[in-house]
C-alpha positions in Angstrom: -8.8 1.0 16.3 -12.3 0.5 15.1 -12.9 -2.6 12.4 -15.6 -2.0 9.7 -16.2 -2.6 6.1 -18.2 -1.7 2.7 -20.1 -3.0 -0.4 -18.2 -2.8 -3.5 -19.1 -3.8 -6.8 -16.6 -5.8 -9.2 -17.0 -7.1 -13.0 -18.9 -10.4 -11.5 -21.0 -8.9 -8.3 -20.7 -7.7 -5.0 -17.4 -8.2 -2.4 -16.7 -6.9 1.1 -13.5 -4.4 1.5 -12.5 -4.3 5.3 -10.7 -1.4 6.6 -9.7 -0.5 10.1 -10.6 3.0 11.0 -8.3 5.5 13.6 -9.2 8.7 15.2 -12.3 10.7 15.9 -14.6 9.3 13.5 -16.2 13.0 13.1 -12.7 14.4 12.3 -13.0 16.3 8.6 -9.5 15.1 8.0 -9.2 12.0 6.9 -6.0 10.0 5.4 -6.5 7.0 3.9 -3.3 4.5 4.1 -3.0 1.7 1.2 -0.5 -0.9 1.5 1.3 -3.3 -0.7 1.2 -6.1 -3.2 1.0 -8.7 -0.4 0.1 -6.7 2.3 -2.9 -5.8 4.6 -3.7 -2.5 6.4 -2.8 -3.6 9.3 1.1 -2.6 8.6 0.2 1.2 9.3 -0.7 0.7 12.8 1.7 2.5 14.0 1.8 5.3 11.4 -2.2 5.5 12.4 -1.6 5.8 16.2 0.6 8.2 15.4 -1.9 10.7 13.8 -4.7 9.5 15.3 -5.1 13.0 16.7 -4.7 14.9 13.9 -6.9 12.5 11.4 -9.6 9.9 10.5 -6.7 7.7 9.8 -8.3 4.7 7.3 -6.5 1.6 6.3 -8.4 -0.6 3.6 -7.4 -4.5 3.3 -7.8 -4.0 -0.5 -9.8 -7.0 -1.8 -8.0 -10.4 -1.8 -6.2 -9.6 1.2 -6.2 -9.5 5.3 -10.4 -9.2 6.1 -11.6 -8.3 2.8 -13.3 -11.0 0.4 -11.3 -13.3 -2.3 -12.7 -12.2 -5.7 -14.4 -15.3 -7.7 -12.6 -14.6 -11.0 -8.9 -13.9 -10.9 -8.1 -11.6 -13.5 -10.4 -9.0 -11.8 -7.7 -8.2 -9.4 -6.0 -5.3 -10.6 -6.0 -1.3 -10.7 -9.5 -0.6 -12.1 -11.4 -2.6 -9.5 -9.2 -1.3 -6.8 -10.0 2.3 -7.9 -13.4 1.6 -7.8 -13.3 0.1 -4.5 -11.5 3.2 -3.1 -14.2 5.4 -4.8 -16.6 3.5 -3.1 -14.7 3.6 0.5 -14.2 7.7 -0.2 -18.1 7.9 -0.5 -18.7 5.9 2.5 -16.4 8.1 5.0 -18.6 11.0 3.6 -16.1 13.5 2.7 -15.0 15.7 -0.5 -11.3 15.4 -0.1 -8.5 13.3 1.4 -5.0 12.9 1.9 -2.9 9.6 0.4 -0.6 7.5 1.5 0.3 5.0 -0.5 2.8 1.6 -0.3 4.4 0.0 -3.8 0.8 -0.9 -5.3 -1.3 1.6 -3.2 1.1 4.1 -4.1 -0.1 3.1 -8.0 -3.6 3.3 -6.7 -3.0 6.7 -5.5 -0.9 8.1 -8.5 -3.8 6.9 -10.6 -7.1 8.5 -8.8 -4.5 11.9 -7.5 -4.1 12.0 -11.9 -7.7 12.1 -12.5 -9.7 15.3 -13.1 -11.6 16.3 -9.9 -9.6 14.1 -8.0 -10.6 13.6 -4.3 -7.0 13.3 -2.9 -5.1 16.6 -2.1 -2.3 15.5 -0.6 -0.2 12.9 -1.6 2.5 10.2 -0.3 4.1 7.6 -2.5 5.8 4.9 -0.7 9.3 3.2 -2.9 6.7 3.8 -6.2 7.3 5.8 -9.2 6.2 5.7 -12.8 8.8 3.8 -13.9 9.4 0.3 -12.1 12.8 -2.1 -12.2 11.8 -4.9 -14.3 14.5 -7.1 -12.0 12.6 -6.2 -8.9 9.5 -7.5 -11.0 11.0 -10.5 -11.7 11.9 -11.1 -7.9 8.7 -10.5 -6.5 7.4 -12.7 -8.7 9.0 -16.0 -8.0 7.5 -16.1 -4.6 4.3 -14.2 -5.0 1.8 -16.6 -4.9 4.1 -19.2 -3.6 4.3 -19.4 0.1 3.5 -22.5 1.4 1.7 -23.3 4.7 3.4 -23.0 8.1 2.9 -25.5 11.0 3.5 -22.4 13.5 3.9 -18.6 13.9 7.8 -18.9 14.2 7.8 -21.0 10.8 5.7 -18.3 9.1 8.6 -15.3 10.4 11.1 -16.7 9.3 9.4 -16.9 6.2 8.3 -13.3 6.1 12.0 -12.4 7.2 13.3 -13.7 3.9 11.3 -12.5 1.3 10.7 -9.1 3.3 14.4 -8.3 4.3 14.3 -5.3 2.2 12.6 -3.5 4.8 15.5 -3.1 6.5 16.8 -3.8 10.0 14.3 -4.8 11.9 13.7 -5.5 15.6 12.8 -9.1 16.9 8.9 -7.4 18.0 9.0 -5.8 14.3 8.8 -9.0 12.4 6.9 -11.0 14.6 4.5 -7.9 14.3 5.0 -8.0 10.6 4.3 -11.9 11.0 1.3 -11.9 13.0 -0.5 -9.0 11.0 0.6 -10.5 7.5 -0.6 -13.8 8.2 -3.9 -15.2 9.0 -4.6 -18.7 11.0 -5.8 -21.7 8.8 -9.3 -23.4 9.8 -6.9 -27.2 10.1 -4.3 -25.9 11.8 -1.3 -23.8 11.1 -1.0 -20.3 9.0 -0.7 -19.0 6.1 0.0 -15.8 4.1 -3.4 -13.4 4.7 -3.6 -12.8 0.7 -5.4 -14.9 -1.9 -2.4 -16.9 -4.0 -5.0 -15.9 -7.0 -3.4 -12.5 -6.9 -0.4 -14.1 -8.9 -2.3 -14.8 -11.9 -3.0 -10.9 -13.2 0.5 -10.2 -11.6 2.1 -12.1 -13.7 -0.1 -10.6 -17.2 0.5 -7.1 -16.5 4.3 -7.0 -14.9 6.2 -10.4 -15.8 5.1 -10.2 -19.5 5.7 -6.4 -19.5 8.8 -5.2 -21.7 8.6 -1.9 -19.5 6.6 0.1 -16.9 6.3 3.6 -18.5 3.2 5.4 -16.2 4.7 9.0 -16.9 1.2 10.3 -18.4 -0.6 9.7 -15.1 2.3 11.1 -12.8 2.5 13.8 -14.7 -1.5 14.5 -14.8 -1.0 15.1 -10.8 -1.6 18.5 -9.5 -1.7 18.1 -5.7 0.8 18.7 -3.1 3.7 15.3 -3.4 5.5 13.0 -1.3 8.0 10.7 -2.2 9.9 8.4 0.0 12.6 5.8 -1.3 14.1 3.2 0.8 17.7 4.0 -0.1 18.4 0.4 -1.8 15.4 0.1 -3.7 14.8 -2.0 -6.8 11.5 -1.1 -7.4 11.8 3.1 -7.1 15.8 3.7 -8.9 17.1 6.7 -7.7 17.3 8.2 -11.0 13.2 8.1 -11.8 13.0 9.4 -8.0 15.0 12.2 -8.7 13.2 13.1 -12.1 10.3 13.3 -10.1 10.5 16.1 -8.3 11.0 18.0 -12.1 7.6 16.8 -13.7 4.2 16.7 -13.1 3.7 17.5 -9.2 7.8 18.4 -9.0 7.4 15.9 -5.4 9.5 16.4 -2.5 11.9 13.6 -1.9 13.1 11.6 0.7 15.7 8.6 1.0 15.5 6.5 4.0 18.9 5.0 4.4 19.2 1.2 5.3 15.7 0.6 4.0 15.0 -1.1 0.4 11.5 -1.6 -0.7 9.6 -0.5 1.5 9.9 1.7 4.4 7.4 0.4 6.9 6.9 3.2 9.2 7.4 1.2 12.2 10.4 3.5 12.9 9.6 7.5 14.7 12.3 8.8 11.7 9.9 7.2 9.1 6.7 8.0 10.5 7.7 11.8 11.4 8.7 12.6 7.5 5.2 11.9 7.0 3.8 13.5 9.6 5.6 16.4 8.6 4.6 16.7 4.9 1.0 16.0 5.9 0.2 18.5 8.5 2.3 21.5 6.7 -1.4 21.3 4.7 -3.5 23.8 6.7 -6.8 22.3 4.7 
């Protein structure tokens, strides 16, 4: 695992996206991994391990969380300047095309670049998102996003992390500390906390809680390339109705349910991380 980062440019100047960078670095192939609301890209470490030999395996900290910078104005965190950013990270790696995968919100990063004419992503991987999301599940994410409070020590901060991450499923003891230690970042007085700026509620709150409905058919349906789509089994956010009308419009996706999982799976598991690997590499290009 290699650590670097690159110049982006927001609404109000300039801010630092880290990413962590897997594989031969000369390797053609590239796959960028984008994780979560809260997240960092840290969760795909074993995912890139994986297929370090097969790709550049990327995984961006998009702005406002893990390395990358806070943004100086709240309301700029949201889809268009996380588009850009990944724009800008595409450039950088110095390649025409890529493959996608992509958790909850990178998922709705990916859906909306993979919908765009010209589109540098041909192949695709959404991760428990669709174009419809469950405004309960909404709801429940936000009453702690932004939230967390400050933990005096590591075990504090996973049991924590257990609660409001028990959809992901069962576990092992080394999983969530893992998921822990990754999602959390030390505090310069002592203690932890959650490695994404609380700010991130703010725009949340504008574009989801106030929202009568999620209806992002148009873009899914713009899609052309080659389609993933996993669904942890008891998922709020991806209903296995909108899943299933997936695969009939726009890309017609492949589908997956991962039993025991709700949102997300995590790819910490071989099952998880082969269905991946298996959709990805069936693309000779």
């Amino acid at each position: 695992m290699r650590e670097a980062s690159v110049c982006c440019l927001g609404p109000h100047g300039l801010h630092r996206m880290a990413y962590v960078e897997w594989g031969d670095p000369a390797n053609p192939r590239v796959l960028i991994c984008v994780h979560g609301l809260t997240r960092n890209g840290r969760d795909f470490d074993v995912l890139a391990n994986a297929l370090a030999n097969d790709y550049r395996v990327v995984c961006p900290d998009v702005v406002g969380r893990g390395r990358s910078d806070r943004l100086f104005v709240a309301d700029d965190y949201g889809l268009p300047i996380y588009a850009n950013d990944m724009m800008t990270l595409i450039a950088r790696l110095a390649v025409d095309s890529v493959h996608w995968l992509g958790t909850s919100m990178g998922g709705l990063i990916g859906m909306f670049l993979s919908s765009l004419p010209g589109s540098p992503i041909s192949r695709l991987v959404l991760n428990d998102v669709g174009p419809t999301i469950g405004i309960d599940a909404l709801q429940r994410i936000g009453e702690y996003l932004g939230k967390a409070p400050d933990f005096a020590d590591l075990a504090t901060a996973e049991a924590y992390v257990r609660t409001v991450c028990a959809p992901f499923g069962a576990l092992t003891d080394a999983q969530w500390r893992f998921m822990t230690v990754v999602g959390t970042r030390a505090k310069p007085d002592g203690g932890f906390e959650m490695n994404y700026d609380r700010a991130i509620a703010q725009p949340y709150q504008k574009a989801f809680l106030e929202a009568k409905e999620i209806n992002l058919w148009p873009m899914y349906d713009a899609i052309r390339c080659p389609t993933l789509v996993l669904r942890g089994a008891q998922s709020d956010i991806l209903l296995h109705d909108t899943a299933a009308e997936m695969t009939t419009r726009g890309p017609q996706a492949q589908l997956v349910e991962v039993p025991a999982v709700g949102h997300a799976p995590m790819f910490l598991e071989e099952s998880q991380v082969r269905i991946v690997q298996n959709f990805l590499l069936a693309d000779p290009g």
